[in-house]
C-alpha positions as CSV (number, residue, x, y, z in Angstrom):
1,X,-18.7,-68.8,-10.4
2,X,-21.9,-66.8,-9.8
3,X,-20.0,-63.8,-9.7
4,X,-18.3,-64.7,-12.4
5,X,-21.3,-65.3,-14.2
6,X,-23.0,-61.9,-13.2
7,X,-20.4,-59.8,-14.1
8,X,-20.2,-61.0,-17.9
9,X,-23.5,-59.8,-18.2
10,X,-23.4,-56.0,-20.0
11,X,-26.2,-54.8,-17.8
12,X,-24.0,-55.8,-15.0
13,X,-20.5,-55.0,-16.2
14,X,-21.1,-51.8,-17.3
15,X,-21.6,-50.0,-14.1
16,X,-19.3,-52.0,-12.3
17,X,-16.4,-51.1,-15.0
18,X,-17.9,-47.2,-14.8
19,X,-18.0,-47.6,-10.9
20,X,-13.8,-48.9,-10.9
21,X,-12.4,-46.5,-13.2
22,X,-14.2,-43.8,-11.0
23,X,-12.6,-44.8,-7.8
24,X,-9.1,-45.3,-9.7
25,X,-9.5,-41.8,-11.1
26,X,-9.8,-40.6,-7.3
27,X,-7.5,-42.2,-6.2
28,X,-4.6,-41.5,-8.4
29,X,-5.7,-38.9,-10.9
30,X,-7.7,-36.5,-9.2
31,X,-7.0,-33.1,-8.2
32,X,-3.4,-31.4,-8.4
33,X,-0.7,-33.1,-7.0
34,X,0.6,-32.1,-3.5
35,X,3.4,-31.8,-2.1
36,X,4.4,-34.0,1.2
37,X,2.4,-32.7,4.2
38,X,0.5,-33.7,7.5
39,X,-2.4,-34.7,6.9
40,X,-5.1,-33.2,9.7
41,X,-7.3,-35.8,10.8
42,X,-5.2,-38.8,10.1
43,X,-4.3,-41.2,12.7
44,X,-1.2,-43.5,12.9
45,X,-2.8,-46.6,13.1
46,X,-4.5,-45.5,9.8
47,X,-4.2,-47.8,6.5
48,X,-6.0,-45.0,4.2
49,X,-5.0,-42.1,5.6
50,X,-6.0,-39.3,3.6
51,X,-9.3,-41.6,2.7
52,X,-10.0,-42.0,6.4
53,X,-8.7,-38.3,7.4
54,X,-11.8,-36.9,4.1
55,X,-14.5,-39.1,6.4
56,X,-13.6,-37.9,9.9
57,X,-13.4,-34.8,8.9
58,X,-16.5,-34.4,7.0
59,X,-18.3,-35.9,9.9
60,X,-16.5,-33.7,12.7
61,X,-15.1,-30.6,10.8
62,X,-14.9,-28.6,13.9
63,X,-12.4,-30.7,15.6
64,X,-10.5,-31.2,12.1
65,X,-9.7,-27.1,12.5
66,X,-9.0,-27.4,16.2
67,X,-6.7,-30.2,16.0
68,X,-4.8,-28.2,12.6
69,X,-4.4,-25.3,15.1
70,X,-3.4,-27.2,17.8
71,X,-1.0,-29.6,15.9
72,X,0.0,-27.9,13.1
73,X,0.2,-23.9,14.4
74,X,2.5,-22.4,12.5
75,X,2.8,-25.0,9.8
76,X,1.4,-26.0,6.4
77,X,-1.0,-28.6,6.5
78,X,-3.3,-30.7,4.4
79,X,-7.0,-30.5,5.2
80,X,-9.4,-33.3,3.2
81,X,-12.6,-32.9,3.2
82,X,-14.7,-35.7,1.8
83,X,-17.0,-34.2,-1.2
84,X,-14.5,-31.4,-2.4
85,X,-14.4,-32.9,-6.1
86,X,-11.4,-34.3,-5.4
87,X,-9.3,-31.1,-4.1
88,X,-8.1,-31.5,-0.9
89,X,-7.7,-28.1,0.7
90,X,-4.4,-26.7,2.0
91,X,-4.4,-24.8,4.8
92,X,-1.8,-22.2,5.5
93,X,-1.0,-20.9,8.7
94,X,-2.9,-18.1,10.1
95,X,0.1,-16.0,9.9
96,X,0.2,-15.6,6.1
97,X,-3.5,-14.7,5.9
98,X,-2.1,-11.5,4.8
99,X,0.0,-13.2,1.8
100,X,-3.2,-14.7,0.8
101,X,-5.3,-11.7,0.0
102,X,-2.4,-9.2,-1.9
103,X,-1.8,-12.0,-4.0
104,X,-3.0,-11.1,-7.7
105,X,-5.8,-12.6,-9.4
106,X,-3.3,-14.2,-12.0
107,X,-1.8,-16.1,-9.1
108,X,-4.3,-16.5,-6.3
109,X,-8.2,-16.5,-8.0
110,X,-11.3,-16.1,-5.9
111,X,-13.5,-16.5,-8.5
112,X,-12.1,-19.9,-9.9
113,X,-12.7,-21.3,-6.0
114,X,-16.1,-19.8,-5.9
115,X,-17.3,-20.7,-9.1
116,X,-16.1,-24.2,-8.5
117,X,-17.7,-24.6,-4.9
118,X,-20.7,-23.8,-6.4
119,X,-20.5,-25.2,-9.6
120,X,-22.0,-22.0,-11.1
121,X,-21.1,-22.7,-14.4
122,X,-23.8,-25.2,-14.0
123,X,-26.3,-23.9,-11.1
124,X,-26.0,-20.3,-12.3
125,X,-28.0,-21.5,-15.0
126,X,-26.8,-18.9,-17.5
127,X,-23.0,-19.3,-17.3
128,X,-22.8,-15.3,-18.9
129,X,-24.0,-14.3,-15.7
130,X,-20.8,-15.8,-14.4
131,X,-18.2,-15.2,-16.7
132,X,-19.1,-11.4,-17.0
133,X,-20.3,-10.3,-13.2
134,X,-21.3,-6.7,-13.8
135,X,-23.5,-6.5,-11.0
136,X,-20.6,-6.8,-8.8
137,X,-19.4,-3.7,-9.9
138,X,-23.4,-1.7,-8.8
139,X,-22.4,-3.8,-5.6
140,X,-19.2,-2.1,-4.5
141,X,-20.2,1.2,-6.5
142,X,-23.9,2.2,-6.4
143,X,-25.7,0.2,-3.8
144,X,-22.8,1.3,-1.3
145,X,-23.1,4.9,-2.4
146,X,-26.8,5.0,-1.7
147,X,-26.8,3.1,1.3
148,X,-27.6,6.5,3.1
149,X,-30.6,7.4,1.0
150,X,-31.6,3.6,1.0
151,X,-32.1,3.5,5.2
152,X,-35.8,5.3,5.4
153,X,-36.8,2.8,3.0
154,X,-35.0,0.1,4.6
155,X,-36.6,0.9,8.3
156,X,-40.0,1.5,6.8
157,X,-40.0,-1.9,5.2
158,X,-38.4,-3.8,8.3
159,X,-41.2,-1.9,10.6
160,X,-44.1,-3.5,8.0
161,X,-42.3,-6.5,7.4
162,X,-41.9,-7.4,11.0
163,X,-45.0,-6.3,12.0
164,X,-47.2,-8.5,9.4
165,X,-44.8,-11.7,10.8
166,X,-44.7,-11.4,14.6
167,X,-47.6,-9.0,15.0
168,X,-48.4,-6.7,17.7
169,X,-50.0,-9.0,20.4
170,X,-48.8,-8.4,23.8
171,X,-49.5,-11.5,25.3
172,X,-46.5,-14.2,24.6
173,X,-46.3,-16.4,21.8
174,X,-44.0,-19.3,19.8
175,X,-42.4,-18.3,16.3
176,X,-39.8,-20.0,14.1
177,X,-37.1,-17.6,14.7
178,X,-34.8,-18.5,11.1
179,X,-37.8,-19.0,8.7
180,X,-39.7,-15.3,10.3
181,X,-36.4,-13.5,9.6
182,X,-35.8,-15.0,6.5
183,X,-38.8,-13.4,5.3
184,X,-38.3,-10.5,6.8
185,X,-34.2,-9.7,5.3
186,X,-36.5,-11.5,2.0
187,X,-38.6,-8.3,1.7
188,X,-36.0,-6.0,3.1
189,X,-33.7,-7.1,0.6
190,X,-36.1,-6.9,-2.5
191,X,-37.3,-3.6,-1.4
192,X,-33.7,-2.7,-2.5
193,X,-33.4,-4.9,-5.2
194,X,-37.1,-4.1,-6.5
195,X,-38.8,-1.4,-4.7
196,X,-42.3,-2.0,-3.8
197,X,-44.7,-3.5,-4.3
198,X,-42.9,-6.2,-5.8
199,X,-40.9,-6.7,-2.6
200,X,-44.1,-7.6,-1.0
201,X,-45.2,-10.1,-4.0
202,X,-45.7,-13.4,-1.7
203,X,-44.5,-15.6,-5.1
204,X,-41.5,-13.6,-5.2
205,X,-40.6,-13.8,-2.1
206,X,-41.1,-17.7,-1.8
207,X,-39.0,-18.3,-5.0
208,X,-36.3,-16.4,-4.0
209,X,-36.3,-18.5,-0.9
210,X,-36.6,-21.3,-2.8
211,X,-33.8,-20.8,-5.2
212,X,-31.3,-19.9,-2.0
213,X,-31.8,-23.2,-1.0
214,X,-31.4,-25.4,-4.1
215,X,-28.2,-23.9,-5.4
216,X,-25.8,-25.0,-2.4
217,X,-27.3,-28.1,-2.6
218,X,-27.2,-29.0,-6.4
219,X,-23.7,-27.6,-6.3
220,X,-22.0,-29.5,-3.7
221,X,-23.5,-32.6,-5.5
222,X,-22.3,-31.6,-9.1
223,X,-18.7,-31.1,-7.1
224,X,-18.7,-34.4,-5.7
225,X,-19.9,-35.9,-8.8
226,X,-17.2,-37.6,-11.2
227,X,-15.8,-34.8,-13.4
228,X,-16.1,-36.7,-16.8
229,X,-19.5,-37.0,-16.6
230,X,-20.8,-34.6,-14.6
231,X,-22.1,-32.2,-17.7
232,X,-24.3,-35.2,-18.3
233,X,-25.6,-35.2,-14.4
234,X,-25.8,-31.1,-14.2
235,X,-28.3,-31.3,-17.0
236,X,-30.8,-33.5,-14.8
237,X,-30.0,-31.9,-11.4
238,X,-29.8,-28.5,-12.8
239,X,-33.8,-28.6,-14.3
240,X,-35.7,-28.0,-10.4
241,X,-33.1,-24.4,-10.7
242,X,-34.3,-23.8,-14.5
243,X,-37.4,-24.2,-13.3
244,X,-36.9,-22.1,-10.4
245,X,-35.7,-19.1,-12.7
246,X,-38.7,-19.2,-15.2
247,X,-40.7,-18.8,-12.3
248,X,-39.0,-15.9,-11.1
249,X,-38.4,-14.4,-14.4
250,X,-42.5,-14.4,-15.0
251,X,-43.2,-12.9,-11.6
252,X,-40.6,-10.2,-12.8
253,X,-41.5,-9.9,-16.6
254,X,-44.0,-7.0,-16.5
255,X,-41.9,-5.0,-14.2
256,X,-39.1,-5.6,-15.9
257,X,-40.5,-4.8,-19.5
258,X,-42.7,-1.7,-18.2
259,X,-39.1,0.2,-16.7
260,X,-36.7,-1.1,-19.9
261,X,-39.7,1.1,-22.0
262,X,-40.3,3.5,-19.5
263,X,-36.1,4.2,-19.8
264,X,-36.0,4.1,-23.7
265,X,-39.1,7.1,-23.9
266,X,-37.4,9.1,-21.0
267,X,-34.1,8.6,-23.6
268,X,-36.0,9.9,-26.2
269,X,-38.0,12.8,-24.8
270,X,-35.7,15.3,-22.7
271,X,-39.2,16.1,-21.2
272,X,-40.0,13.0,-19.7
273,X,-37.0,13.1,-18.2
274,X,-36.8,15.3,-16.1
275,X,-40.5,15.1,-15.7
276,X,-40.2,12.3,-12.2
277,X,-37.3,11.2,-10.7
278,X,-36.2,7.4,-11.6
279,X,-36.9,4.7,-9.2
280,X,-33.5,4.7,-7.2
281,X,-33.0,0.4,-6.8
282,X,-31.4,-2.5,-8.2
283,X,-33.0,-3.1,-10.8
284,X,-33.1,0.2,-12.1
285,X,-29.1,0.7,-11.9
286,X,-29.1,-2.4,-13.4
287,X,-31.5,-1.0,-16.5
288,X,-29.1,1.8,-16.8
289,X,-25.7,0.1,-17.0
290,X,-27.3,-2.5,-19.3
291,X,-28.5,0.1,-21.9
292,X,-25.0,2.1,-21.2
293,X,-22.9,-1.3,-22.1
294,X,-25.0,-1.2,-25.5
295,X,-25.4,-5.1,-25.5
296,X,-28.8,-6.6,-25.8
297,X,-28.1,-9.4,-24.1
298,X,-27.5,-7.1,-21.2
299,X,-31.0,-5.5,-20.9
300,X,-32.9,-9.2,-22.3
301,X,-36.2,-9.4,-19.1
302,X,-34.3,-13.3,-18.3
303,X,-30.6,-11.4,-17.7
304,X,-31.7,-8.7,-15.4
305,X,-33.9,-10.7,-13.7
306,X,-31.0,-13.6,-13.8
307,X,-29.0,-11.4,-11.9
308,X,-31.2,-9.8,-9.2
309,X,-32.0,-13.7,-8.1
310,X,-28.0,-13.8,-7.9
311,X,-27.8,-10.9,-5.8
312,X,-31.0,-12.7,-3.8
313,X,-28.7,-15.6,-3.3
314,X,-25.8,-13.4,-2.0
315,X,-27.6,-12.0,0.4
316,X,-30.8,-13.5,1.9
317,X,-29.4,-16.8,3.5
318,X,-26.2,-15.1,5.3
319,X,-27.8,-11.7,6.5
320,X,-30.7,-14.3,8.1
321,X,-28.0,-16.3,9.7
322,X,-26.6,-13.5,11.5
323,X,-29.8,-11.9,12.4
324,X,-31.0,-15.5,14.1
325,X,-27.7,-15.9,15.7
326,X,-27.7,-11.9,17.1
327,X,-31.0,-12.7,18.1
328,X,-30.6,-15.5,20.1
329,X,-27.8,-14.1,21.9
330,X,-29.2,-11.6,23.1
331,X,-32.1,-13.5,24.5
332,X,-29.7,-16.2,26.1
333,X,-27.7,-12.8,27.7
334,X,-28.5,-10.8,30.5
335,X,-31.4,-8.7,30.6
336,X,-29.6,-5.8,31.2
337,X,-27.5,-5.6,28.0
338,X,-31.0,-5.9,26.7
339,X,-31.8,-2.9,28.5
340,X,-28.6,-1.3,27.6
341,X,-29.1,-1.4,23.8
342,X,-32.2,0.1,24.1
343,X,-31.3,3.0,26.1
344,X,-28.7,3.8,23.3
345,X,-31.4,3.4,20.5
346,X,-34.0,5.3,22.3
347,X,-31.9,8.4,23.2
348,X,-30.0,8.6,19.6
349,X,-33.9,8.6,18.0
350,X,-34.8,11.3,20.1
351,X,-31.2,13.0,19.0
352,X,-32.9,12.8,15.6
353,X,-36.3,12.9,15.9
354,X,-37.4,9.5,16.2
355,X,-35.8,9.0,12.4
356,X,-33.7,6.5,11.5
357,X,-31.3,7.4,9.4
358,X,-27.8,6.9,8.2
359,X,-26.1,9.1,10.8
360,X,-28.3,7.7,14.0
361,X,-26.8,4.2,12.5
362,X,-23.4,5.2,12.8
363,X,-23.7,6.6,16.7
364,X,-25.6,3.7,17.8
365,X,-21.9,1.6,18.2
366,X,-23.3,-0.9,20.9
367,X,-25.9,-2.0,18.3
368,X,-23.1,-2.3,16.1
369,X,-20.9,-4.1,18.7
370,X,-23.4,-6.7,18.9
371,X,-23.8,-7.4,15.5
372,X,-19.8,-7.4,15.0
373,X,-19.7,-10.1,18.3
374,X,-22.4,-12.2,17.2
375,X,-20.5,-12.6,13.8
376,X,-17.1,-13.2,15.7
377,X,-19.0,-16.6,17.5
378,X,-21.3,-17.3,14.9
379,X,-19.7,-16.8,11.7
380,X,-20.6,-19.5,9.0
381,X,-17.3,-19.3,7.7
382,X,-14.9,-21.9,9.5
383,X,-12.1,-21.6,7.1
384,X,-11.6,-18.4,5.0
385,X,-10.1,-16.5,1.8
386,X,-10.3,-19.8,-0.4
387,X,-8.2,-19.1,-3.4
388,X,-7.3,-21.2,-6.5
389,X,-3.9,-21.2,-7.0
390,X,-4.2,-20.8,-11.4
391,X,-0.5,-19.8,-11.6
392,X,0.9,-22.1,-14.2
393,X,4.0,-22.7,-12.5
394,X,2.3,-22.6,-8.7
395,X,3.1,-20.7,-5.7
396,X,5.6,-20.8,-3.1
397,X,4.2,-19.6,0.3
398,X,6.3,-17.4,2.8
399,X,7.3,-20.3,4.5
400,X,8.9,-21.9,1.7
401,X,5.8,-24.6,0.5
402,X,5.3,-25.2,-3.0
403,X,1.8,-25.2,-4.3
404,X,1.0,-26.5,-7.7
405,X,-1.3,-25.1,-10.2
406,X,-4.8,-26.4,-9.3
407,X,-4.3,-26.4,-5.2
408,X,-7.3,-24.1,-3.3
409,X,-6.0,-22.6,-0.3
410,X,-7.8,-21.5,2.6
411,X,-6.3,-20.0,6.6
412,X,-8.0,-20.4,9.9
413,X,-10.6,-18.6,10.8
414,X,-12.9,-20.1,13.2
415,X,-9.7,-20.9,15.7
416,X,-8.9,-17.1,15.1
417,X,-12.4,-16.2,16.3
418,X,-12.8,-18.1,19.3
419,X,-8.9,-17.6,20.2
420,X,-8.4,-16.2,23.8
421,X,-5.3,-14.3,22.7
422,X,-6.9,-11.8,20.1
423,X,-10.6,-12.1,21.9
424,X,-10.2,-12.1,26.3
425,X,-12.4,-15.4,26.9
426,X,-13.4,-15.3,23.8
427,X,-16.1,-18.3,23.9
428,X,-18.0,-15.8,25.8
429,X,-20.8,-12.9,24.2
430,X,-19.8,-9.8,25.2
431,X,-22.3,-7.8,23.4
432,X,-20.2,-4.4,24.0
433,X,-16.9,-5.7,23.3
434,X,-16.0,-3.8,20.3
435,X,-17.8,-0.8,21.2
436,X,-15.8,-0.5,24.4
437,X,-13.1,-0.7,22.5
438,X,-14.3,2.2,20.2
439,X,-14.5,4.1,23.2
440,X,-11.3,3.9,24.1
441,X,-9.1,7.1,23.2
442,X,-5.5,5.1,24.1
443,X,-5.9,3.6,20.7
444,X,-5.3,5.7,17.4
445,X,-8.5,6.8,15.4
446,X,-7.7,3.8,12.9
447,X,-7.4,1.1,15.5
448,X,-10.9,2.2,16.7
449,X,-12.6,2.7,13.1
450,X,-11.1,-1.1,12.6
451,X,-13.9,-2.6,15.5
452,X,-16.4,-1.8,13.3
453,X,-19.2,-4.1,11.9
454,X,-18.6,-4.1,8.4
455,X,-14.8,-3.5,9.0
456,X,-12.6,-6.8,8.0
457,X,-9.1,-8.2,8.6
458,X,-7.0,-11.1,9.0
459,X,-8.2,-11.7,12.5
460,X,-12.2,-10.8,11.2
461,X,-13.0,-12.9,8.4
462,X,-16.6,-13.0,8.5
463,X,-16.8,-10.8,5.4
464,X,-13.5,-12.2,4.0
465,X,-10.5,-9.6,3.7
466,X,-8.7,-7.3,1.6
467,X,-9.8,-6.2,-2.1
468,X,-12.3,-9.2,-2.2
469,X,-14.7,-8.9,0.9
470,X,-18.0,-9.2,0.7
471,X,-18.8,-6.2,-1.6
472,X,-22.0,-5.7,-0.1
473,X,-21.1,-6.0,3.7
474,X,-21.7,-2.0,4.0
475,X,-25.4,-2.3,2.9
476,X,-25.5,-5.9,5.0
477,X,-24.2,-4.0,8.0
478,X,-26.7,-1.2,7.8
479,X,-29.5,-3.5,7.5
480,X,-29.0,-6.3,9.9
481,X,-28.7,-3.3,12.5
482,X,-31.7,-1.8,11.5
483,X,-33.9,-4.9,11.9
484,X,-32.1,-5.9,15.1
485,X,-32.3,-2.4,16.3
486,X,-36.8,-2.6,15.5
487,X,-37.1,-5.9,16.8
488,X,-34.9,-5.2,20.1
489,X,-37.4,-2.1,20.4
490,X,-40.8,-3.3,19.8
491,X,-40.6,-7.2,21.3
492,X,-39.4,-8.9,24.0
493,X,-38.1,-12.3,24.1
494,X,-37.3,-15.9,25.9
495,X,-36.2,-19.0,24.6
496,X,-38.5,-22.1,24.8
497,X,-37.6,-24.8,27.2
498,X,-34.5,-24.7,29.2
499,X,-33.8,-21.2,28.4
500,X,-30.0,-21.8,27.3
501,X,-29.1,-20.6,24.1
502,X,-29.6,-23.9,20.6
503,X,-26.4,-24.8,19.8
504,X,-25.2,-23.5,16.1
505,X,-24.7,-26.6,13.7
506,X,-22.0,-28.1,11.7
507,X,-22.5,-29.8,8.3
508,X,-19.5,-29.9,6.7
509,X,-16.9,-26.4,6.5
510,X,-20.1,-25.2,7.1
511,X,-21.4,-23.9,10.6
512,X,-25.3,-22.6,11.0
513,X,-27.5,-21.3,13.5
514,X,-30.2,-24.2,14.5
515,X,-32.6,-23.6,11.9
516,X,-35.4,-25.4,13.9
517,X,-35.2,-23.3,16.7
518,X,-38.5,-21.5,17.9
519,X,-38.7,-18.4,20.6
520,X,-41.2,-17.1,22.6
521,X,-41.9,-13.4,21.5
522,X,-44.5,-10.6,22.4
523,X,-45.1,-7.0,21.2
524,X,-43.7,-4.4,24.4
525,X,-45.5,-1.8,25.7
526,X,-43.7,1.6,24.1
């Protein structure tokens, strides 16, 4: 009678009817509907099985893609995933990785699944930014072209950068390793995306931080928010990012305004023109294509500096995670591959006169072996190429599954990594793995060129695959060797307490280097 009593009250009855027609809309009505399949992470004793099966496996996803590859090689199986706005992922087998990526865009989409997981239509703040990615295009075009020109820059800022974090004492100290090299690939970064001195600008630096950290978050609550009313819910949770992106846009605004003028005189006066060169970064490319496009929007201070915090995002929190994860293997290693990388970097400096440069990058391959095995074992991406099937009338795999419109995809790729088969004891670092294999003139000249860093494929999908890898993987490359390559030279290093490597950590799909973890660091003796 009580509860009888309670529930006729409308303060009362309103949430609970709000809170019933939300778990009957999960239950039957959300997401695409799939075809038969077995579900990983779903037991036979089970009364809920793909309810149960979205709980285990959000709680233990590493054994969920174990236990897919181990009972389901081969097959197609369901993988749920509690929090995944109601769209249980399918997961093909490893085999038709390939299929995956030469699908079109008007069959398989990328950017659907992307702008979905993050919920950028929302956290992007201005959904333009989204809809029309130019800056990809300077990505895969400009940045990568310039790469070469970009490395003085690139070393001199990592040598002032790491200097001004870990100093040059020589007696041994404690440092947080991820939150020192997030600063540092901070600065790095913006000295690219900004030149200096703004790459130095402490308030830039700590929103840009900042806002790398909110999005995810905010996004995978909007996901797992009830669809029908989650406009109403982004436009609360979205305000600490608005916030967020005025800030950045005022520490921006004078720059920003001083080169858009600065580009419009040189435009008008041949003189000027050809009086200084034009700063070569970013924000400058981005300038130019802005005033080539002939939009305002496009060259408005809040959309260019909209889009160099997108780029920020892109690149700050995963080039810091595989710097702290390179890092700490090493140190857990033996001494001599310590002692090994630096005899390569040493004597290819003095080959070029103690410059680094593009060319001494590319001859220093057991740098970039380590780099390319740290990313095989540490890799943040557990599953990879998630697609949105937007096909109308679905998909059929190669193994004869039929997909729906609506279904997001996604292959192994942490099982592919740490399989014994394509990587000899593969749960072991071998820091010269890949370069060995470089080395090795049995194999064709392709075969050799693929064991590079930045170099993706179906068995490598740390940068994703085929027309859609990371567009910015080239520049990523060339930067995460050039701060490993400084720090490897100027410091040495142990790890606090028991001396065994921090164990990377799961939260959901996701896998991450322990962010807690502190080192023991102090400047060498050159």
């Amino acid at each position: 009678m009580a509860l009888a009593a309670a529930l006729s009250r409308p303060a009362v009855l309103g949430p609970v009817l709000l809170l019933v027609s939300y778990l009957i809309y999960k239950a039957f009505f959300s997401g695409p509907k799939l075809p038969k399949l077995p579900i990983v992470g779903a037991k036979e004793s089970d009364w809920f099985p793909l309810w149960q099966a979205r709980w285990r496996n959000a709680l233990d996803f590493k054994t969920a893609v174990i236990q897919a590859e181990a009972d389901y090689k081969g097959q197609t199986a369901l993988l749920p995933v509690l929090g995944g706005g109601g769209r249980d992922r399918v997961m093909l087998p490893r085999s038709e990785a390939q299929f995956v990526t030469d699908q079109p865009d008007s069959v398989l989409s990328m950017h659907v699944e992307v702008v979905d997981s993050l919920q950028f239509q929302y956290t992007a703040v201005d959904a333009n930014l989204v809809h029309n990615p130019v800056h990809h295009h300077l990505i895969t075009t400009t940045l990568t072209n310039q790469i070469g020109n970009l490395v003085p820059e690139v070393a001199d800022e990592t040598a002032q950068s790491v200097e001004e974090v870990w100093g040059d004492d020589a007696a041994w100290r404690e440092v947080s390793l991820y939150s020192d090299m997030a600063n540092v690939i901070s600065r790095v970064t913006n000295r690219v995306f900004v030149g200096t001195p703004k790459c130095r600008d402490p308030n830039l630096l700590r929103i840009s931080l900042t806002y790398a950290s909110q999005l995810p978050i905010i996004g995978q609550i909007l996901r797992a928010t009830w669809e029908p009313i989650r406009p109403v819910v982004a436009f609360f949770l979205v305000i600490p990012l608005r916030l967020t992106m005025r800030k950045w846009t005022g520490v921006l605004r004078d720059e920003i305004e001083t080169r858009v003028a600065t580009y419009d005189a040189r435009q008008r006066d041949p003189e000027k023109k050809s009086a200084e060169p034009e700063r070569n970064d970013f924000l400058q490319w981005s300038i130019h294509q802005a005033k080539t496009s002939g939009d305002p929007y496009m060259w408005k201070t809040s959309t260019l500096a909209a889009r160099i915090l997108l780029v920020n995002f892109a690149a700050i929190h995963t080039s810091t995670m595989a710097i702290t994860g390179a890092i700490l293997d090493l140190i857990a290693s033996k001494q001599e591959y310590i002692d090994e990388l630096r005899e390569e970097i040493e004597s290819v400096l003095v080959e070029y006169n103690g410059e680094w440069n593009k060319r001494a990058l590319a001859k220093m391959e057991k740098l970039d072996s380590v780099m390319r095995e740290s990313a095989r074992l540490n890799s943040f991406i557990t599953v990879g190429l998630g697609r949105r099937v937007v096909a109308k009338d679905g998909i059929t795999t190669p193994s004869g599954v039929k997909l729906p419109y609506g279904t997001t995809v996604v292959v192994p790729s942490y099982t592919v990594l740490h399989d014994d088969d394509k990587y000899p004891d593969a749960e072991e670092f071998k820091p010269f793995r890949f370069s060995e294999e470089r080395s090795d003139e049995s194999l064709g000249y392709v075969k050799r060129a693929g064991k590079q860093f930045a170099t993706t494929s179906t068995d490598f999908l740390t940068f994703g695959h085929g027309r859609y890898a990371c567009p910015g993987r080239f520049f990523a490359a060339n930067e995460l060797k050039l701060i490993l390559g400084h720090v490897v030279m100027n410091y040495d290093f142990e790890i606090t307490g028991k001396g065994s490597r921090p164990r990377n950590k799961w939260y959901g799909l996701v896998r991450v280097p322990p962010m807690g973890v502190k080192i023991r660091i102090r400047k060498r003796a050159r």
